[in-house]
C-alpha positions in Angstrom: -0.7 -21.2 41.0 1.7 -19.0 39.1 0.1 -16.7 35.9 1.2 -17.2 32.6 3.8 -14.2 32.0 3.8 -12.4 28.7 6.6 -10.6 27.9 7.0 -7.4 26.6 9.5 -5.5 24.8 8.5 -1.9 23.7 9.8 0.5 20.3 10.1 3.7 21.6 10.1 5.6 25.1 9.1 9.2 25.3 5.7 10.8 25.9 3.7 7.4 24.1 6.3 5.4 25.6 6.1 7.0 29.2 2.4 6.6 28.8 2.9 2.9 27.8 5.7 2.0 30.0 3.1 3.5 32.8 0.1 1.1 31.7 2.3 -2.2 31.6 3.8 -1.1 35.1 0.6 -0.4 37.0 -2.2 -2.7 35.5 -1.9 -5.5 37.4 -1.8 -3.0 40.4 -5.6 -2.3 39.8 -6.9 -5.3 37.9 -7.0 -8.8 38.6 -5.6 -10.1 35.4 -5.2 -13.9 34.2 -1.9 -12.9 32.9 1.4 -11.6 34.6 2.5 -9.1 32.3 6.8 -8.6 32.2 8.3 -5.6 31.5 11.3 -7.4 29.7 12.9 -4.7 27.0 12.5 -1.4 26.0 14.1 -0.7 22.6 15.5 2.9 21.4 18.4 3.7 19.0 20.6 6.0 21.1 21.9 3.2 23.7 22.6 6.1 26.2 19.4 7.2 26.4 17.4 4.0 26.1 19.5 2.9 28.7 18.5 5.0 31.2 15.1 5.3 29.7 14.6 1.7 31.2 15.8 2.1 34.1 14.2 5.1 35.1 10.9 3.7 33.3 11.4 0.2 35.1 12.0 -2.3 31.9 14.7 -5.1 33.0 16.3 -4.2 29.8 17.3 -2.9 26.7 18.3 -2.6 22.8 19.4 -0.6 20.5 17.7 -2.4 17.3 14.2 -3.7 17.3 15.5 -6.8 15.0 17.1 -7.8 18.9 13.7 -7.7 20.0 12.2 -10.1 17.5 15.1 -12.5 17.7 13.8 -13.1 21.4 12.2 -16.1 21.9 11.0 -15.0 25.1 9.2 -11.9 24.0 5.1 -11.9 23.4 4.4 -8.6 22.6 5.6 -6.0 20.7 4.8 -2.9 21.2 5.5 0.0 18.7 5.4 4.2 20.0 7.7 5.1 17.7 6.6 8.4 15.2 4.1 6.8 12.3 7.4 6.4 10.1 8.4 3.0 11.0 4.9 1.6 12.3 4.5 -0.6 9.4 8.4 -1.9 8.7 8.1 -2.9 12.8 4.9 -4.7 12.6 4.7 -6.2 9.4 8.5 -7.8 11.0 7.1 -8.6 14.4 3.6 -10.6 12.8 6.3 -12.5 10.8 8.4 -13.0 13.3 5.3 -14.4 15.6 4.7 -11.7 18.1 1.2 -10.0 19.2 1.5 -6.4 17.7 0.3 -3.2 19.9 0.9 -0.1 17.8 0.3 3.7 18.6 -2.4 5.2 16.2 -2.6 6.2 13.1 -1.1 2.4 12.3 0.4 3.4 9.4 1.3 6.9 7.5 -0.5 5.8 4.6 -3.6 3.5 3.4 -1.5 1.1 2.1 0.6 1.0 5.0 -1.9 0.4 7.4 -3.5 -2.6 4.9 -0.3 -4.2 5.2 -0.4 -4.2 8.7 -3.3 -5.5 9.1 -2.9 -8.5 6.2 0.2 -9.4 7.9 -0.8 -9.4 11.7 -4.0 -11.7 9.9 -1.5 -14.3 8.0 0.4 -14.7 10.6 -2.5 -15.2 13.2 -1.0 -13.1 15.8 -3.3 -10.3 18.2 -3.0 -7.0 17.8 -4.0 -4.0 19.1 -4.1 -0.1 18.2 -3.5 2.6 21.4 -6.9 4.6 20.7 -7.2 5.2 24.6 -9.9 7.5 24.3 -12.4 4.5 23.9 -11.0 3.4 27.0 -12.3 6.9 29.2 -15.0 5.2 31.9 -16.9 7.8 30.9 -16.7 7.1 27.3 -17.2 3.6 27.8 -20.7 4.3 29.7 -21.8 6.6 26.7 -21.0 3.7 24.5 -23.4 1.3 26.9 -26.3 4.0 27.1 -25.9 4.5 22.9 -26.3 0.2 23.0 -29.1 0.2 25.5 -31.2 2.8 23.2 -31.3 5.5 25.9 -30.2 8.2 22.9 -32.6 6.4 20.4 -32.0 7.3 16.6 -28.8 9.2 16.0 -28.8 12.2 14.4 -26.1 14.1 14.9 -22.2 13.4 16.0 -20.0 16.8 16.2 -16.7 16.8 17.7 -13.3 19.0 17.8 -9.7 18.1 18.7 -7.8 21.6 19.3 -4.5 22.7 20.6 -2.3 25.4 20.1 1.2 24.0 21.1 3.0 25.3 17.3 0.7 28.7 17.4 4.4 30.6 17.3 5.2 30.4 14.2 8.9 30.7 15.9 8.8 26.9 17.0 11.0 24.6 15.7 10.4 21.8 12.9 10.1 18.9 14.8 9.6 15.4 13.5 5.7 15.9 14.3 5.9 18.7 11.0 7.0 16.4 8.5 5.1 14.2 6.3 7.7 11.8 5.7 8.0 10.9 9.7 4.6 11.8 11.1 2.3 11.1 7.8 -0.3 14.2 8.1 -0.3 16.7 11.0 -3.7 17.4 13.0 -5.2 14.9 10.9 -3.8 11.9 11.9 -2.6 12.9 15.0 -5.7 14.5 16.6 -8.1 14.0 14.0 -7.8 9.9 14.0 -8.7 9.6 17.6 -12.1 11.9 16.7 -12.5 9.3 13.7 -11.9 6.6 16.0 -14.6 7.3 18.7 -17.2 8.4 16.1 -17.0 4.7 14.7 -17.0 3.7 18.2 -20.1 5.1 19.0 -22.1 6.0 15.9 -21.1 3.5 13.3 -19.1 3.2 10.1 -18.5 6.5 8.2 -20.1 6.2 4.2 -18.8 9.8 2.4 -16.9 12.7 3.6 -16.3 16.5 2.3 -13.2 17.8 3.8 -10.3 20.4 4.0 -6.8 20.8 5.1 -4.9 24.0 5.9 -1.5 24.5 6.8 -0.9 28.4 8.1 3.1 28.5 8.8 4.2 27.4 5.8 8.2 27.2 7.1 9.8 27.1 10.2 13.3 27.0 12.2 14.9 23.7 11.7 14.5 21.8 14.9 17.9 20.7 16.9 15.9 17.7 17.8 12.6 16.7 20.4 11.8 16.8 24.0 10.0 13.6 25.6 6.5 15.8 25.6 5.6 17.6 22.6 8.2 20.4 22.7 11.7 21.1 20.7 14.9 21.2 22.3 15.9 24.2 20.5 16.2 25.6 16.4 19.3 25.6 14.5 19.8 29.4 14.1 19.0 31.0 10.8 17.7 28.1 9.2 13.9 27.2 7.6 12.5 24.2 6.3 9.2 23.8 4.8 6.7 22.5 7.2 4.9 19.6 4.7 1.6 18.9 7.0 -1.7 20.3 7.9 -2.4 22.7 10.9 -6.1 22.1 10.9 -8.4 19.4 9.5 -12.1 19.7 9.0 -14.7 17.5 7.5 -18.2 16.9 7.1 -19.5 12.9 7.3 -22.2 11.2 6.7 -22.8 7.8 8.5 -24.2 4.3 7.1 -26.8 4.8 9.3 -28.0 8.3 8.6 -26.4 10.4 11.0 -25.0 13.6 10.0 -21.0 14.5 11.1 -18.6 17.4 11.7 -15.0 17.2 12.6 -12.7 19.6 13.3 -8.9 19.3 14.4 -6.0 21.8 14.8 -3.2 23.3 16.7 -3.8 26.7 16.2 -6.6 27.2 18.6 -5.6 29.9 21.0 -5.3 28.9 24.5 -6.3 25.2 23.6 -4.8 23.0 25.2 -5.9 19.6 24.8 -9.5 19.8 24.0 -11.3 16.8 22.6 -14.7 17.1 22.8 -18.1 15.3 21.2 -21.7 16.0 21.1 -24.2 13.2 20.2 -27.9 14.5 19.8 -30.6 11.8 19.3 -34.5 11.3 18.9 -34.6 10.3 22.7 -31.5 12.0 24.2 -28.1 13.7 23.7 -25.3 13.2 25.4 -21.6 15.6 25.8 -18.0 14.6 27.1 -14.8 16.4 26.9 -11.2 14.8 27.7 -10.8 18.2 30.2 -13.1 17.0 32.1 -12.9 13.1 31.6 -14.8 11.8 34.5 -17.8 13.7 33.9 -20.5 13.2 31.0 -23.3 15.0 30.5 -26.5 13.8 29.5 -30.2 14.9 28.4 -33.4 13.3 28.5 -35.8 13.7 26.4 -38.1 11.5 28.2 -38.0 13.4 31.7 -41.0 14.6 32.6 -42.2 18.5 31.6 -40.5 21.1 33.3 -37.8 19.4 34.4 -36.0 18.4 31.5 -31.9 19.8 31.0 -28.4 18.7 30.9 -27.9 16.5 34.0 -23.6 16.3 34.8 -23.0 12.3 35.6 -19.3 11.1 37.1 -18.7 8.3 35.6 -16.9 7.1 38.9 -19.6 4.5 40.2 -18.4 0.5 41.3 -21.0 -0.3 38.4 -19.1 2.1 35.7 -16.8 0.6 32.9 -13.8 -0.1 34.5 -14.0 1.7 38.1 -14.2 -1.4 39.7 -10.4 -1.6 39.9 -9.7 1.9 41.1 -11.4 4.2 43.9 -14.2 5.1 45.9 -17.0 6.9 44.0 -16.0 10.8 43.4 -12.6 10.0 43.4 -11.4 10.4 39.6 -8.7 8.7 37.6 -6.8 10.8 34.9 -5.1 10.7 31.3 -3.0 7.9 32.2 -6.0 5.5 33.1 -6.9 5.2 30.0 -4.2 3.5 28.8 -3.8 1.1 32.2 -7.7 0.4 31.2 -6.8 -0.1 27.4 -3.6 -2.3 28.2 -5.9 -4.2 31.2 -8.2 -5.4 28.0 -5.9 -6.3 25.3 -3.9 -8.7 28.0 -7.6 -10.2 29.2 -8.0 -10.6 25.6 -4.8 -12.6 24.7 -5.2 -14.6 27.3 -8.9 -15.8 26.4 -7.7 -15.8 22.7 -9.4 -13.3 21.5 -8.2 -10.4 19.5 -8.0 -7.3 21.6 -10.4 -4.3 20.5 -9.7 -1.6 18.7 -7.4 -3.6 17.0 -5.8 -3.1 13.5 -9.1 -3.6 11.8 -10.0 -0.3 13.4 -6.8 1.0 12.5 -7.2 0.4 8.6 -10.7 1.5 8.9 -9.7 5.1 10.2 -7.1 5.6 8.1 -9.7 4.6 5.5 -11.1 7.6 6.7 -8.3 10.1 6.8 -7.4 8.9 3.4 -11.1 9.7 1.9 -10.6 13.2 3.7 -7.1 14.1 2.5 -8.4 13.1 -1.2 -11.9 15.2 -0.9 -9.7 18.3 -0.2 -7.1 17.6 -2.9 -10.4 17.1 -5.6 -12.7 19.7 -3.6 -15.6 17.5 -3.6 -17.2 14.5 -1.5 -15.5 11.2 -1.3 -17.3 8.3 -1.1 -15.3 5.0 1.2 
């Protein structure tokens, strides 16, 4: 018996769209799913280069205009990787217009962007989804099952840092990532909502924060426009613009449940190149993953005997692990691009049982809850409460 199809049309194709285009193209590849899903359009502006985007990225077509993509009765889901400027003018079009709504994270630039999202993907009873793939890491997912099963006890403590250093030169271009008005915030939102995003996952809700932004280039070269990774195609010669977002993010939290927070995010840490990392110490255990090394955990236990307590190294690569089933032999690792597959193999699972996908935009407005409280604790230099 044939699957139900849904059918797909996706905003935007470079580096979230490649990872996207990548998840919807391989999942049903390694997951039995009760759903077929259809690669049907992939929308861009520049018809030259969505064109071959397709193509290359194996969509069966295109357009120029997301408003095409709503008109299509045959499309399902929409799925928006565009920069944070047009998030909320896509979805709050795509609810009306009756389409499931994935979106890239933060879900909005703003607070109130991201609560209209979310009231319109509610009225109009649609799913909807928000690409925090990090949750999605097997070996995030096991934390999350050890943190449920009480092997960390109470939690004390959650620390974590994003850092990179790919704008370090203060030579590199402007590029849409550098401007409040298209990206929203810089580190903050970029980095520092996927740290905000698995704290909630695994600790709980987030009750005050203390926080402070920096920005240490203040201008830079105009940009002559983006690669599909996180680079510039070049600067327009003799030209500076004011960068209008923060390098670096830091805040201290405290939980609803007691636990204590730091957070740290930036792209101006020397020789990092993608480091997200989190430590969780409780009264029975603590536990340590970094994205570097995304198959691995590692995990103490404070209930080993004497002598032979320490930091054990688990892979999270087992049969019995969340989400290996569909992928290798034990030892045999997956990679970045997993984690969307996995996120992508949910949200479809979910749609077709009728239930909302998770995160979803209720997680989205939460966070940005979150990096609103933050950005107005460093504008008043004192703790907001959410």
């Amino acid at each position: 018996m044939a699957k139900k199809q849904l059918k797909i049309a996706l905003i935007g194709y470079q580096f979230m769209g490649k990872a996207h285009s990548n998840a919807y193209r391989q999942v049903a590849k390694f997951f039995d799913l009760p759903v077929e899903p259809v690669m049907k359009t992939l929308c861009g502006r520049n018809e030259e280069r969505v064109r071959a985007a397709a193509e290359h990225l194996g969509w069966q077509g295109y357009a120029t205009d997301y408003r095409q993509v709503l008109d299509d009765p045959e499309i399902d889901i929409v799925d928006i990787a565009t920069p944070g400027s047009s998030h909320c003018e896509i979805a709050v079009a795509a609810a009306k217009a009756g389409k499931h709504v994935f979106c890239e994270k933060p879900i909005g630039n703003t607070l109130d962007e991201a609560r209209r999202m979310l009231e319109a993907v509610k009225a109009a009873g649609v799913k909807h989804a928000v690409f925090h793939n990090y949750r999605k890491a097997p070996a995030v997912a096991l934390i999350k099952r050890m943190i449920d099963e009480g092997r960390l006890g109470t939690i004390y403590h959650w620390r974590a840092v994003y850092l990179q250093d790919w704008i370090i030169d203060p030579n590199f271009p402007l590029v849409w990532r550098l401007d409040k008005e298209v990206a929203g915030s810089g580190s903050h939102g970029d980095l520092g909502a996927h740290l905000i995003d698995l704290a909630r996952f695994l600790v709980g809700e987030i009750e005050e924060v203390s926080g402070l932004m920096h920005t240490f280039i203040k201008k830079r070269p105009r940009s002559a426009g983006a690669d599909g990774k996180l680079g510039a195609a070049g600067a327009v010669e003799g030209e500076l613009a004011d960068v209008t977002v923060d390098d670096a993010s830091l805040f201290l939290a405290r939980f609803r449940n007691g636990a204590l927070g730091t957070f740290e995010a930036t792209r101006f840490a020397q020789g990092r190149k993608n480091h997200n990392k989190f430590e969780i110490n409780g009264s029975k255990g603590s536990v340590v993953w970094c994205m570097e090394r995304m198959n691995e955990l590692e995990f103490y236990d404070a209930t080993d005997p004497e002598g032979l307590q320490g930091f054990r190294t688990i892979q999270a690569t087992e049969n019995s692990h969340p989400y290996m089933e569909g992928y290798w032999p034990v030892g045999h690792i997956i990679g970045y691009e997993h984690t969307f597959i996995n996120l992508v193999a949910d949200a479809l699972r979910a749609i077709a049982e009728d239930r909302n996908p998770s995160p979803d935009f209720v997680d989205g407005y939460e966070n940005q809850r979150v990096l609103d409280a933050v950005e107005r604790s460093h504008d008043s230099k004192s703790w907001v409460a959410l």
